[in-house]
C-alpha positions in Angstrom: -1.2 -20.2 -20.1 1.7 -17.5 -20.6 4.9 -17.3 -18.8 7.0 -15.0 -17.8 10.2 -14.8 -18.2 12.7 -13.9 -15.7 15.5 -12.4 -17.8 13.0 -10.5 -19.7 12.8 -9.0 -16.4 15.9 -8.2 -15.6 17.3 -6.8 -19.1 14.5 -4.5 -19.4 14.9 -3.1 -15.6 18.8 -3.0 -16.3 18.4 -0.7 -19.5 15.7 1.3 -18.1 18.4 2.1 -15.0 20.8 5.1 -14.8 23.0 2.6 -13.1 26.4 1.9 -14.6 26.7 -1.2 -12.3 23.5 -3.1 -11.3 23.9 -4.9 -8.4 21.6 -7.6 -9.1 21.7 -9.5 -5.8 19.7 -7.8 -2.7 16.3 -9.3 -2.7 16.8 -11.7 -5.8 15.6 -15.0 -3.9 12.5 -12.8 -3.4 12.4 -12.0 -7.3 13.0 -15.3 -8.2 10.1 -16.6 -5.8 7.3 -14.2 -7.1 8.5 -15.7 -11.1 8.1 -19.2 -10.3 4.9 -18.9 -8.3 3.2 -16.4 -10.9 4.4 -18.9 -13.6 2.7 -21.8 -11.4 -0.5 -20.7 -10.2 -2.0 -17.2 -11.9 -2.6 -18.6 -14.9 -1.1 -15.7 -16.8 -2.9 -14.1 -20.7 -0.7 -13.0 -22.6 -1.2 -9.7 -22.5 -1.1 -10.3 -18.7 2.6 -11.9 -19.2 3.5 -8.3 -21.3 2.2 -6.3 -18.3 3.5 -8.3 -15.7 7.0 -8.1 -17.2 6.8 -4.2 -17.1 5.8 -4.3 -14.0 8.3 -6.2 -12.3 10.9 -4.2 -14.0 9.7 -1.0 -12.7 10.7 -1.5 -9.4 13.8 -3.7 -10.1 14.6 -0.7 -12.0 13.8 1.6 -8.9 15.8 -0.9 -6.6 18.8 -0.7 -8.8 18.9 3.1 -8.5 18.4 3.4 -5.0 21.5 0.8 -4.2 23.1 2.8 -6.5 22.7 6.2 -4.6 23.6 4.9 -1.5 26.6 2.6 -2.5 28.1 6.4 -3.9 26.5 8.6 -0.6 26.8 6.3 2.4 26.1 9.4 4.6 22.5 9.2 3.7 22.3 5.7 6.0 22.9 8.9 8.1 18.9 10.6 7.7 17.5 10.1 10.8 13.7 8.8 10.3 12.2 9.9 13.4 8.3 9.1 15.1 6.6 8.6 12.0 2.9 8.4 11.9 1.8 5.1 10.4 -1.7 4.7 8.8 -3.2 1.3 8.4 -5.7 -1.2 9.1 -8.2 -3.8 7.3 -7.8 -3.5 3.5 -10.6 -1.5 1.8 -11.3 0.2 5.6 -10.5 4.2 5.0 -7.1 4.3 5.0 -6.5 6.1 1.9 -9.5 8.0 2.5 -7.4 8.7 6.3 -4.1 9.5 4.5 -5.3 12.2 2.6 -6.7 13.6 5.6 -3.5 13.4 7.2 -1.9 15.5 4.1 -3.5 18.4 5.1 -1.2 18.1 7.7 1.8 20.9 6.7 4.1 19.8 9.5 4.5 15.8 7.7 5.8 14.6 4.9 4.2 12.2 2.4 5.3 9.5 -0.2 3.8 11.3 -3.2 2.3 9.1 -5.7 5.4 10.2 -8.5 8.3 9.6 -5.9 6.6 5.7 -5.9 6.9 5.8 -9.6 10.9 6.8 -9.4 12.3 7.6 -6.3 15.9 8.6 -7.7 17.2 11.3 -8.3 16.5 12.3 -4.5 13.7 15.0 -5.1 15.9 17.8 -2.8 19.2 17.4 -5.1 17.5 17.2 -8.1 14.3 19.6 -8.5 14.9 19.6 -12.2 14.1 15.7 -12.5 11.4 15.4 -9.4 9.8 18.5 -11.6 10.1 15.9 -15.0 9.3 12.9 -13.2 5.8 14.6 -11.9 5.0 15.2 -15.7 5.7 12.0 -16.1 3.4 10.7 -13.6 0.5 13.1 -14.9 0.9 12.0 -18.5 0.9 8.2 -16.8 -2.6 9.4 -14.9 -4.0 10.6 -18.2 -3.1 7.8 -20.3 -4.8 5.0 -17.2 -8.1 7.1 -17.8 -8.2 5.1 -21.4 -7.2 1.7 -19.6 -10.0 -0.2 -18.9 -9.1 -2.0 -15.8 -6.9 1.5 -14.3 -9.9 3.5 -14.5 -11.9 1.4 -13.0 -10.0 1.3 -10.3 -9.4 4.7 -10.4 -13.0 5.3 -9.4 -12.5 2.7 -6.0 -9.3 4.2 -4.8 -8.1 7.3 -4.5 -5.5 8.5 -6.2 -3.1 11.9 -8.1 -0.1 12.3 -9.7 0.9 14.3 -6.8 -1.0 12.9 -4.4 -0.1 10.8 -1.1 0.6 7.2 -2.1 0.9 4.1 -0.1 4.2 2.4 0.4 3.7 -0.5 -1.7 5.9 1.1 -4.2 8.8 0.8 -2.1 8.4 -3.0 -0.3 7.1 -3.6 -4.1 11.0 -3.0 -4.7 12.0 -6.1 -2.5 9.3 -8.3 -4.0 7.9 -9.2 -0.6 4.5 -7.6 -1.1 1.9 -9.5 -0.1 -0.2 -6.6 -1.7 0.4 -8.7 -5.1 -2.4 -11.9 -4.3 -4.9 -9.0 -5.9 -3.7 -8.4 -9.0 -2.1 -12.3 -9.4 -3.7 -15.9 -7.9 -0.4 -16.8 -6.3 -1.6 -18.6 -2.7 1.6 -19.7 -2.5 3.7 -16.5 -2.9 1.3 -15.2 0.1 2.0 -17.5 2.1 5.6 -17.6 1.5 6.3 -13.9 2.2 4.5 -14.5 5.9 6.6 -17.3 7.1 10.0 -17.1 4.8 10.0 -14.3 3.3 12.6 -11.4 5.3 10.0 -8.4 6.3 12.6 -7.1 8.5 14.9 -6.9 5.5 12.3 -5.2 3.3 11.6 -2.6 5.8 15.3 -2.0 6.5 14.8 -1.0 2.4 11.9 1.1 3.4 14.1 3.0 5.5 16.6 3.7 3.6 14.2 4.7 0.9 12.6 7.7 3.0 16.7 8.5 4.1 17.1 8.8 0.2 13.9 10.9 -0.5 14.6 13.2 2.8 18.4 13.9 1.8 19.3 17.2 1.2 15.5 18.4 2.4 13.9 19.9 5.2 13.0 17.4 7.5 9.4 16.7 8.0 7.9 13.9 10.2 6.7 10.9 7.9 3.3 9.6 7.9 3.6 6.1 5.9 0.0 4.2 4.8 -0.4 0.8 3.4 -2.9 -2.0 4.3 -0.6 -4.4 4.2 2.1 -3.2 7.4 -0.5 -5.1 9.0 1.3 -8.5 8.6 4.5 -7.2 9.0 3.5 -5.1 12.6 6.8 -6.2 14.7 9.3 -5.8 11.8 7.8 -2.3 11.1 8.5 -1.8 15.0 12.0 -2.7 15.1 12.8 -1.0 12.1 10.6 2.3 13.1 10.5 1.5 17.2 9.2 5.2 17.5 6.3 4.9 15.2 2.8 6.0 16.0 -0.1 4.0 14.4 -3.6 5.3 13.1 -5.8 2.4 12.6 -8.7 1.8 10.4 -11.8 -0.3 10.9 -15.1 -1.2 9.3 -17.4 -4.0 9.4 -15.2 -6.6 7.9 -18.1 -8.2 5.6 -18.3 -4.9 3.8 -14.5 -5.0 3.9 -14.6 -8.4 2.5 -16.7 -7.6 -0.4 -14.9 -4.7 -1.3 -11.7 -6.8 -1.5 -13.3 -9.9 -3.8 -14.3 -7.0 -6.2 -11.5 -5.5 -6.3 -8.8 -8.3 -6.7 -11.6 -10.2 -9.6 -11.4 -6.7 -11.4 -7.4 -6.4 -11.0 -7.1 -10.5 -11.3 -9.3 -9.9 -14.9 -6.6 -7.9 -16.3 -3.8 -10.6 -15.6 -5.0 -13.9 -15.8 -7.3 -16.0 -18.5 -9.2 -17.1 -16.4 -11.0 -16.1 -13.1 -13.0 -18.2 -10.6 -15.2 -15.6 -8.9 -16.1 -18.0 -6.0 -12.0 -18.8 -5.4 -11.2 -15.3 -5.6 -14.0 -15.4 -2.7 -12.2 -17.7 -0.1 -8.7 -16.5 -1.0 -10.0 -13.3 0.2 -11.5 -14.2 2.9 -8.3 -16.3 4.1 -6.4 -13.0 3.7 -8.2 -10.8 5.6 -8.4 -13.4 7.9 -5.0 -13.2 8.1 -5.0 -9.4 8.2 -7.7 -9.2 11.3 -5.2 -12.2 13.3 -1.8 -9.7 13.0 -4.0 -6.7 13.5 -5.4 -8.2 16.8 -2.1 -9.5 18.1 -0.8 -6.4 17.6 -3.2 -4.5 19.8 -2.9 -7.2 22.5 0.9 -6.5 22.9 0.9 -2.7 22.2 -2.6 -1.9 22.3 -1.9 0.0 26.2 1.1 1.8 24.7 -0.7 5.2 24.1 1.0 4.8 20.5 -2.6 3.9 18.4 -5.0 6.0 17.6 -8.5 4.2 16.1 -10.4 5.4 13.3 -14.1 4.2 12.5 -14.8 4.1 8.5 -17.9 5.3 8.5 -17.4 7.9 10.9 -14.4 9.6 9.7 -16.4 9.7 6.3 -19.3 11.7 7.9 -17.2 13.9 10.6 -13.5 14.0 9.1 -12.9 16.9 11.5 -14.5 15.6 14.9 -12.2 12.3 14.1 -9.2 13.6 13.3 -9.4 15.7 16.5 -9.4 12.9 18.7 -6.7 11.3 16.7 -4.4 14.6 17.1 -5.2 14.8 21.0 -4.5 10.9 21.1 -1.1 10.6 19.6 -0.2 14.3 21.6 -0.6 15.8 18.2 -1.6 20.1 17.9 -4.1 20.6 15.2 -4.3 24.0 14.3 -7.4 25.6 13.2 -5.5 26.0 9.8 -5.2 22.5 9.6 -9.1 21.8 11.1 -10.5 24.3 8.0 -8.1 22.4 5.4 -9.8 18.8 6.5 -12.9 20.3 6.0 -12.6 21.7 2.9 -11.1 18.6 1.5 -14.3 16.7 2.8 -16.3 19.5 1.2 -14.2 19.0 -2.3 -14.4 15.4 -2.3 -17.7 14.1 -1.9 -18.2 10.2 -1.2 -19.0 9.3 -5.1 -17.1 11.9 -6.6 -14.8 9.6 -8.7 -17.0 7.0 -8.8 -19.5 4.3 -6.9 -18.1 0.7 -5.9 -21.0 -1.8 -6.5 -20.8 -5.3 -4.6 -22.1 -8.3 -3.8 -20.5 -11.3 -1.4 -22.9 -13.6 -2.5 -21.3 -13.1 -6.2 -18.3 -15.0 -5.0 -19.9 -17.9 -3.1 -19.8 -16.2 0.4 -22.3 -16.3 3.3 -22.4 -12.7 5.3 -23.2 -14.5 8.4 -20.9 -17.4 8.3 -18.1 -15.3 7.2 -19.4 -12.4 10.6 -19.2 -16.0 12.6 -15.4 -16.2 11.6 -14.8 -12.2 11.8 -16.4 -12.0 15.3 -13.5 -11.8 17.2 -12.1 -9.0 15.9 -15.4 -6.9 15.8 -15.9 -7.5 19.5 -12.8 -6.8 20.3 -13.1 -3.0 18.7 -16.7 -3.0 19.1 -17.0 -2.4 15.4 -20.7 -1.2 14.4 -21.9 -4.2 12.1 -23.3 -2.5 8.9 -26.7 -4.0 7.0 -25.7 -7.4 5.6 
């Protein structure tokens, strides 16, 4: 088993930064946590330590830089961040699928999947770099197409150089993602970031993220997406207390399946060793987790007027007759330019046009019907349509 090491880290994300003085300290417990839990329990190959190095020093690196802005441009603490739209739900549900729908959107502004990369310089001060940097990212998207485990996942999860992305690249900064039990078997890291970890203080990052991106730029109304807001609902709220949410749903069997392929494909590329029936109840066990914040939510803000609900399947069929009802729930206007761009996206991207996404529960040790027995109370409470098992 490989380890990483954490000064590795750190050297390579401090001369990869146009900092002149890191400031090493925000979020290091959290650094330091995810190190000694992927050294304990993902049972790292040694191409997975190489990778995982890289990876962690990307968005130190991006951390570094954005401290760095603001410590020189206080004012930008200034951007107001105002009603953004939030997309989320179960993972594997539609929400990427829904937050490129949203993009056809003119009026909102999106994390675009190069800002994630490198955030800094701020795109609006610098057009020069944010023009380099999306080079970057397409020369990046090319080279993934030879990477074995990238374009396979490529063909599961939308994705462009330019496109929307989620915000995992941003909490990814803080090192509380809970986004990170996919690629790496580290229970206890999960477990840690929902009962120690500081959400609030990784959102209050977020924030100040999208102030940085904004600066110097129109402003547009911000309309976030990640899976993974869903265990962090009330310190998304307090941060954003003007948010509105779009919600995702889908029988959470086929949701489950999806997710035990996925992380055994993402886990392959890390570790020496995967155990296709424990990737199967660590899944489960997270979107168990996922469906108890998600209901909790509802219950306390579920009368609010703020949520709009989106059904997988539908949205996939009638993009246009869904988003419409999300629009008139959230008091939104969607122009006829806007209804003809949704439907020429559907029309452009086919279900199957990057790829199919073959699963099987039973390959990871998983019962469909106990596993519906211990889902039921979240598909009664939304009255989600239970596909063929």
């Amino acid at each position: 088993m490989s380890q990483l090491h954490l000064d590795a880290v750190i050297d390579a994300a401090c001369a990869m930064a146009d900092v002149d003085q890191p400031d090493l300290e925000p979020f290091r417990s959290n650094l330091d946590l995810l190190v000694e839990c992927i050294n304990a329990e993902a049972n790292l190959s040694r191409e997975g330590a190489v990778a995982t190095e890289q990876r962690l020093a990307l968005p130190l690196r991006n951390r570094l830089e954005v401290s760095d802005w603001l410590r020189r441009h206080p004012e930008i603490a200034d951007e107001p961040i105002e009603a953004p739209i939030v997309v989320t739900g179960l993972p594997r549900s539609g929400t990427t699928y829904s937050q490129y729908l949203f993009d056809q959107e003119v009026s909102t502004r999106m994390l675009r999947h190069w800002e994630g990369a490198r955030p800094c310089p701020p795109p609006a001060l610098d057009p020069e770099s944010a023009r380099r940097r999306l080079r970057d990212a397409e020369r990046a998207f090319r080279r993934n197409q030879q990477d074995e485990t990238r374009s396979a996942v490529a063909k599961i999860h939308l994705m462009d150089p330019d496109g929307p992305e989620e915000c995992h690249p941003i909490i990814e900064q803080t090192f509380g993602n809970v986004g990170l039990y996919w690629p790496y078997r580290v229970p206890s890291y999960f477990q840690r970031c929902l009962d120690s970890i500081d959400l609030k203080a990784c959102y209050e990052h977020h924030k100040r993220v999208l102030q940085l991106l904004q600066w110097k730029a129109e402003r547009q109304r911000w309309a976030l997406k990640w899976s993974c807001h869903l265990v962090a609902m009330d310190e998304l709220v307090s941060v954003y207390p003007d948010a509105s949410f779009v919600i995702t749903h889908r029988d959470p069997v086929q949701a489950l399946a999806s997710n035990c392929s996925l992380a055994a494909l993402l886990r392959r590329g890390t570790s020496a060793h995967v155990d296709l029936h424990e990737v199967g109840q660590q899944m489960k066990d997270m979107i168990l987790t996922y469906l108890q914040h998600l209901v909790a939510f509802d219950e306390e803000h579920g009368h609010t007027g703020r949520i709009a609900h989106i059904d997988y399947a539908e949205v996939v069929d009638r993009p246009e007759a869904v988003m419409a009802r999300v629009y008139d729930q959230l008091g939104l206007e969607l122009t006829p330019q806007v209804h003809e761009a949704i439907v020429a996206w559907r029309r452009d991207n086919p279900p199957g046009k990057r790829g199919s996404h073959d699963y099987d529960l039973a390959d990871y040790g998983l019962d469909a019907r106990a596993v519906a027995d211990d889902y039921a109370f979240y598909t009664d409470r939304f009255d989600i349509p239970v596909r063929a098992r």
